[in-house]
Biopython code that builds the backbone (N, CA, C, O; Angstrom):
import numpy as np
from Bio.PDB.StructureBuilder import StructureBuilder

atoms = [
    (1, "UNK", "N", (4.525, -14.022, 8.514)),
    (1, "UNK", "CA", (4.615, -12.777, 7.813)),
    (1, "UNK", "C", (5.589, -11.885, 8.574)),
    (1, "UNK", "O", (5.575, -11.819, 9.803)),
    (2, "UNK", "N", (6.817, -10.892, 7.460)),
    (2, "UNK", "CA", (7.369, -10.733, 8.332)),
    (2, "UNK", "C", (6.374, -9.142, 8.559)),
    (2, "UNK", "O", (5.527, -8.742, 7.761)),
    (3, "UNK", "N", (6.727, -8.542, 9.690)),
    (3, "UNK", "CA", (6.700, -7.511, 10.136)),
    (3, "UNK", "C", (7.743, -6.615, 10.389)),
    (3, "UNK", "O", (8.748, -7.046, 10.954)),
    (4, "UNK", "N", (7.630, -4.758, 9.877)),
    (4, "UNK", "CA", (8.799, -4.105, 9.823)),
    (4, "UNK", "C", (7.852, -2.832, 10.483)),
    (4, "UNK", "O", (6.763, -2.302, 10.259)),
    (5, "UNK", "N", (9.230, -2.669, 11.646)),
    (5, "UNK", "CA", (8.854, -1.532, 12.069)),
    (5, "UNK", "C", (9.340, -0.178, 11.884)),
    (5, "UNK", "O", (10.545, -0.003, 11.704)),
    (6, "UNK", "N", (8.525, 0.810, 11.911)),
    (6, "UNK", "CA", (9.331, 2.311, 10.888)),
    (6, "UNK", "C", (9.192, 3.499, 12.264)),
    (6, "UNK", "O", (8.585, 3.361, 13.326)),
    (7, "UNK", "N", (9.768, 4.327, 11.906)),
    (7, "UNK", "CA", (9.971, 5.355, 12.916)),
    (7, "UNK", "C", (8.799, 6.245, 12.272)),
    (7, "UNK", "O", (8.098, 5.965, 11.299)),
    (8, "UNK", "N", (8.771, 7.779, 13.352)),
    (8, "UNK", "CA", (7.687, 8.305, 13.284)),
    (8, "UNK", "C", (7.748, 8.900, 11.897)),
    (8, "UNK", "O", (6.673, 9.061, 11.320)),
    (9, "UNK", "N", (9.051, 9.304, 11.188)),
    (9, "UNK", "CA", (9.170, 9.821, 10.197)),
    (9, "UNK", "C", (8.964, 9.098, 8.709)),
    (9, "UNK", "O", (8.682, 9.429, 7.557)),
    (10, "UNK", "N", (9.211, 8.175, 9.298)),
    (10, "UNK", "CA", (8.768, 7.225, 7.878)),
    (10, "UNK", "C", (6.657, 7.129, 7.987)),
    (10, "UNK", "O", (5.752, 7.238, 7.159)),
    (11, "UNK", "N", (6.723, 6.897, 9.359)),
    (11, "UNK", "CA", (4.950, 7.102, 9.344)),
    (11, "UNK", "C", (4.153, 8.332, 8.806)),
    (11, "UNK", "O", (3.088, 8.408, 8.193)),
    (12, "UNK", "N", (5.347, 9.587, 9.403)),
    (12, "UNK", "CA", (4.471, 10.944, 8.227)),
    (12, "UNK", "C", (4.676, 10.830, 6.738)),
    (12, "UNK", "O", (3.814, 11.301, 5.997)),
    (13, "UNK", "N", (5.740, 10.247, 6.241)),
    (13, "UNK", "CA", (5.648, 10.329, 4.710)),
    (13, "UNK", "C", (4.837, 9.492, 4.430)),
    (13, "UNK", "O", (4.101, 10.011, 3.591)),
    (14, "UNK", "N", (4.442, 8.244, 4.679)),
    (14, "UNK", "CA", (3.399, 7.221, 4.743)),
    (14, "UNK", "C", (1.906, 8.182, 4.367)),
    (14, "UNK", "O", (1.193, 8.316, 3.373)),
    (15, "UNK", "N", (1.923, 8.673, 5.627)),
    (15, "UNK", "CA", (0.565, 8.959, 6.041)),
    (15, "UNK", "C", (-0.058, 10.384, 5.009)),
    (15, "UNK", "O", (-1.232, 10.727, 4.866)),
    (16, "UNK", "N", (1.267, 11.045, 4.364)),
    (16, "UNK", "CA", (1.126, 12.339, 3.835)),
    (16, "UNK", "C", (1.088, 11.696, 2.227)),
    (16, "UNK", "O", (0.737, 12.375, 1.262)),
    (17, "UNK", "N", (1.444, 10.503, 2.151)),
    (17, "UNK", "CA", (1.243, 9.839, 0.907)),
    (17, "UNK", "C", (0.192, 9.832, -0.155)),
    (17, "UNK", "O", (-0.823, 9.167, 0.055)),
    (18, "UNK", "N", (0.371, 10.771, -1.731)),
    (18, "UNK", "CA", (-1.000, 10.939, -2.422)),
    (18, "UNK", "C", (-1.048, 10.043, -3.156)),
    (18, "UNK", "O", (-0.411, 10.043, -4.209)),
    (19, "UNK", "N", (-2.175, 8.603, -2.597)),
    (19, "UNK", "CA", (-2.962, 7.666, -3.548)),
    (19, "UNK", "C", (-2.919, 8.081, -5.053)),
    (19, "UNK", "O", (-3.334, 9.225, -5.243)),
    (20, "UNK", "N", (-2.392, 7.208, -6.481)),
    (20, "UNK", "CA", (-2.572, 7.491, -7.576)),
    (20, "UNK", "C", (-1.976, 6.424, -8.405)),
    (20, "UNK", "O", (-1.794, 5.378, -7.782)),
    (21, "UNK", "N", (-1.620, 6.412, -9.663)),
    (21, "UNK", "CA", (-1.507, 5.229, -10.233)),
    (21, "UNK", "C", (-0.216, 4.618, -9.870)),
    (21, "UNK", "O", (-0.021, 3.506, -10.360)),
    (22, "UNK", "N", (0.735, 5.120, -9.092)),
    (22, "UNK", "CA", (2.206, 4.484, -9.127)),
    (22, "UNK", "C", (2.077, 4.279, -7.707)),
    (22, "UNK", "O", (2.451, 3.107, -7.660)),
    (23, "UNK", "N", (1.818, 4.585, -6.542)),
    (23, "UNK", "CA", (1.552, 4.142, -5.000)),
    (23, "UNK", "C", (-0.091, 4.516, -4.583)),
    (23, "UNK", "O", (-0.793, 5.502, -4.806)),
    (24, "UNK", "N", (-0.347, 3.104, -3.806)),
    (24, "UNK", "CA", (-1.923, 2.779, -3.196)),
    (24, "UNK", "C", (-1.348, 2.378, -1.641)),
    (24, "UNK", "O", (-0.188, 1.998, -1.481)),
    (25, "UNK", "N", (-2.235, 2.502, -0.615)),
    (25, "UNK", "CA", (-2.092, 2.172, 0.694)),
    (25, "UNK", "C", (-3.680, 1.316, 0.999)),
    (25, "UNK", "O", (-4.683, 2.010, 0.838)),
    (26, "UNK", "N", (-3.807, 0.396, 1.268)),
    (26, "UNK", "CA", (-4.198, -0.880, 1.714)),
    (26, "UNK", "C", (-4.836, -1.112, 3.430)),
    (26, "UNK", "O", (-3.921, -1.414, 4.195)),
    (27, "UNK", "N", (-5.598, -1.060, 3.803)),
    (27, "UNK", "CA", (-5.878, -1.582, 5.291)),
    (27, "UNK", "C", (-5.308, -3.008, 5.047)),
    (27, "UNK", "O", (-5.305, -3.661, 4.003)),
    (28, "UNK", "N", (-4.684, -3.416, 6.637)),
    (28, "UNK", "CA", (-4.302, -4.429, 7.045)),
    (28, "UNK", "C", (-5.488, -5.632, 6.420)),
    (28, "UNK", "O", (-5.336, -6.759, 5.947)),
    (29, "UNK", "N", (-6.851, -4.675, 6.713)),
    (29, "UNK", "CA", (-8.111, -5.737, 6.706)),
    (29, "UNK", "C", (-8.795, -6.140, 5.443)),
    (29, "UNK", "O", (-9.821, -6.786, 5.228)),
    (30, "UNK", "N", (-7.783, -5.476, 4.556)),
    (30, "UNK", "CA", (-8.575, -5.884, 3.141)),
    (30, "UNK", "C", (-8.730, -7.411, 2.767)),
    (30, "UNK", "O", (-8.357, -8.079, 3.732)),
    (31, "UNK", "N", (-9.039, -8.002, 1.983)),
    (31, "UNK", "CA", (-9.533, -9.234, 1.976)),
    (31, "UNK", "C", (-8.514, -9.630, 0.489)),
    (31, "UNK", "O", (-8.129, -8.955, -0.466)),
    (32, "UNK", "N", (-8.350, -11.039, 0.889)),
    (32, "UNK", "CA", (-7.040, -11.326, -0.651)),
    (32, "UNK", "C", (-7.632, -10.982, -1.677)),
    (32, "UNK", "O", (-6.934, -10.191, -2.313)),
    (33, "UNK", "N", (-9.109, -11.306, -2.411)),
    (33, "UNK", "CA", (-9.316, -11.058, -3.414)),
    (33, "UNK", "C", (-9.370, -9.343, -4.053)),
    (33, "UNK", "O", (-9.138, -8.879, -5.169)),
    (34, "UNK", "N", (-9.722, -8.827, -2.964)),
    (34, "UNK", "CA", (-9.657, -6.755, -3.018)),
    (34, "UNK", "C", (-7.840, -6.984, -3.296)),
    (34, "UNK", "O", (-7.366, -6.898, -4.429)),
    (35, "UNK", "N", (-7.101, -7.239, -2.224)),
    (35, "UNK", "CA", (-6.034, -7.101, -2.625)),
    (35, "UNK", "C", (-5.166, -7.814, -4.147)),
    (35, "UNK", "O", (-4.200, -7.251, -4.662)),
    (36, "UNK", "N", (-5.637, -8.845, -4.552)),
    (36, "UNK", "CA", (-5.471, -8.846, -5.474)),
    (36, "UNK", "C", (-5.947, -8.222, -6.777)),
    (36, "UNK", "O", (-5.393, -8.482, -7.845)),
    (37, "UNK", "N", (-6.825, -7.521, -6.691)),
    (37, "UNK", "CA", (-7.270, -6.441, -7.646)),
    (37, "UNK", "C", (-5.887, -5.554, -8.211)),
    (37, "UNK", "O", (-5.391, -5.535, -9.337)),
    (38, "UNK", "N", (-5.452, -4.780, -6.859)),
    (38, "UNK", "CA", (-4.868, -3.676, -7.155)),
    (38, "UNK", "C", (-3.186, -4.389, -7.152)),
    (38, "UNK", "O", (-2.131, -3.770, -7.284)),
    (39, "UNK", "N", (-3.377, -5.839, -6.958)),
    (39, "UNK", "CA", (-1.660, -6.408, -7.577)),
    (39, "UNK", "C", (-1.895, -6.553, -8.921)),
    (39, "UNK", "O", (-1.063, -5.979, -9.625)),
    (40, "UNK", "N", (-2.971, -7.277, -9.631)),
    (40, "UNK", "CA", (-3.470, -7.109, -11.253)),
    (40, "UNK", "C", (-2.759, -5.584, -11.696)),
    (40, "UNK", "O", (-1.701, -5.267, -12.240)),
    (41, "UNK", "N", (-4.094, -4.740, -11.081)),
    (41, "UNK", "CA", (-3.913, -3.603, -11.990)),
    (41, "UNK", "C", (-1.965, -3.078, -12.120)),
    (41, "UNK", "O", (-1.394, -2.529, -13.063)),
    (42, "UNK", "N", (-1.496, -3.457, -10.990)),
    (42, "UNK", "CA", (0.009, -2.725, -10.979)),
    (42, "UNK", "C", (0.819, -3.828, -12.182)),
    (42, "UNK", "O", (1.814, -3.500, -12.828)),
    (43, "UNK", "N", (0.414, -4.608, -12.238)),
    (43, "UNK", "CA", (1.224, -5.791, -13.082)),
    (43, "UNK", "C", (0.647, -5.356, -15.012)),
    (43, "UNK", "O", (1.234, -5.575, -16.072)),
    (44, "UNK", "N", (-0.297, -4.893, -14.814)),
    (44, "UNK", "CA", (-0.809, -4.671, -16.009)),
    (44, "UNK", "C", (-0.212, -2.734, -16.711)),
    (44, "UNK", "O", (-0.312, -2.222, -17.827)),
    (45, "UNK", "N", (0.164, -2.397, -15.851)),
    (45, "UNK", "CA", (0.494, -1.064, -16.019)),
    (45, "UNK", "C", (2.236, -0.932, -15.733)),
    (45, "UNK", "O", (3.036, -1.867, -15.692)),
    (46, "UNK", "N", (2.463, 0.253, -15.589)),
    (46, "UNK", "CA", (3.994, 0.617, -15.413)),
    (46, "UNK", "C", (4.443, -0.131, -13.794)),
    (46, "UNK", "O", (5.604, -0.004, -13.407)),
    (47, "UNK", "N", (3.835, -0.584, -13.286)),
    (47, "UNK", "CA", (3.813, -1.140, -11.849)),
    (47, "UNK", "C", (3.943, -0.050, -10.490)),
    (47, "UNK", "O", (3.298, 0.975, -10.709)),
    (48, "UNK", "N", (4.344, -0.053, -9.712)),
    (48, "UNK", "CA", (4.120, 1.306, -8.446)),
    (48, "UNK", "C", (4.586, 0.503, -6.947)),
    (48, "UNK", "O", (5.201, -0.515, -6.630)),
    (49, "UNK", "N", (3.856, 1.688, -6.239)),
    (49, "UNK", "CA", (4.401, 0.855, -4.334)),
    (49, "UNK", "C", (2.883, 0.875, -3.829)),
    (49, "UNK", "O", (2.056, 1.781, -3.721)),
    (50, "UNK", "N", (2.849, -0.884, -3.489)),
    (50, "UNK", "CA", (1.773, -0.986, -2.430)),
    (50, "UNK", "C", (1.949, -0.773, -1.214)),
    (50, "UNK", "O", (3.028, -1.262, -0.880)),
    (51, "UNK", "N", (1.252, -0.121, -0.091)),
    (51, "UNK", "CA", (1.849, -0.472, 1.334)),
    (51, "UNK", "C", (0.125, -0.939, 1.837)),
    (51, "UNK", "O", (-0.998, -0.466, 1.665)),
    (52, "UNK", "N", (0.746, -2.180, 2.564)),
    (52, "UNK", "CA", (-0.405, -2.731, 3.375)),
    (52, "UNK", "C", (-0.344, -2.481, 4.802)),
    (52, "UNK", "O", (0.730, -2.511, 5.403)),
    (53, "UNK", "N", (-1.467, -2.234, 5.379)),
    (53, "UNK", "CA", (-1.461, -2.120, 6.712)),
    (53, "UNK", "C", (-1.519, -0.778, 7.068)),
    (53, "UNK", "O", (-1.229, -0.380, 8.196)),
    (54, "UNK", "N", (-1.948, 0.065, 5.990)),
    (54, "UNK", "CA", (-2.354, 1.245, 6.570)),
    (54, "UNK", "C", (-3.233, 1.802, 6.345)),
    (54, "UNK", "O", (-3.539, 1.734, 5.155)),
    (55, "UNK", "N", (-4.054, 2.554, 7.119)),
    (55, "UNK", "CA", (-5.272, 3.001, 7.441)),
    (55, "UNK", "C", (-5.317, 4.579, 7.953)),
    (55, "UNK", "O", (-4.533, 5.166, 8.699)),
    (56, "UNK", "N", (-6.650, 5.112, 7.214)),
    (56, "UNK", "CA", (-6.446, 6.750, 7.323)),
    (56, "UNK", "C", (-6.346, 6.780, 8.803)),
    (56, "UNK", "O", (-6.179, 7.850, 9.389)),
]
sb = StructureBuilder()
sb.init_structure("model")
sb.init_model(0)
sb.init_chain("A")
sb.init_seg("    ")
for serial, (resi, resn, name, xyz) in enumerate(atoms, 1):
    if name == "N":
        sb.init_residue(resn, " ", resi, " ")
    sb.init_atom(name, np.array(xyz, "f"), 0.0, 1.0, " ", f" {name:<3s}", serial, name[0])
structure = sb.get_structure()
């Protein structure tokens, strides 16, 4: 898997990011089938941005 690393500024827009139907944020630790939930729902709708691996 690859891994990408972001500066602090990309981590505040990340982190200041409001959950809703076009972008969701993901713990690293979610489990494939949770994560495949919310790849369904984006495929079934106008689609959006997942980011995994982040946590409040």
């Amino acid at each position: 898997m690859d891994v990408a690393k972001i500066n602090q500024d990309e981590v505040n827009r990340l982190l200041s990011l409001n959950e809703d139907h076009f972008n969701d944020v993901k713990s690293k630790r979610i489990s494939p089938a949770k994560l495949q939930e919310t790849f369904v729902a984006f495929a079934n709708s106008d689609g959006g941005d997942l980011y995994v691996g982040v946590e409040d």
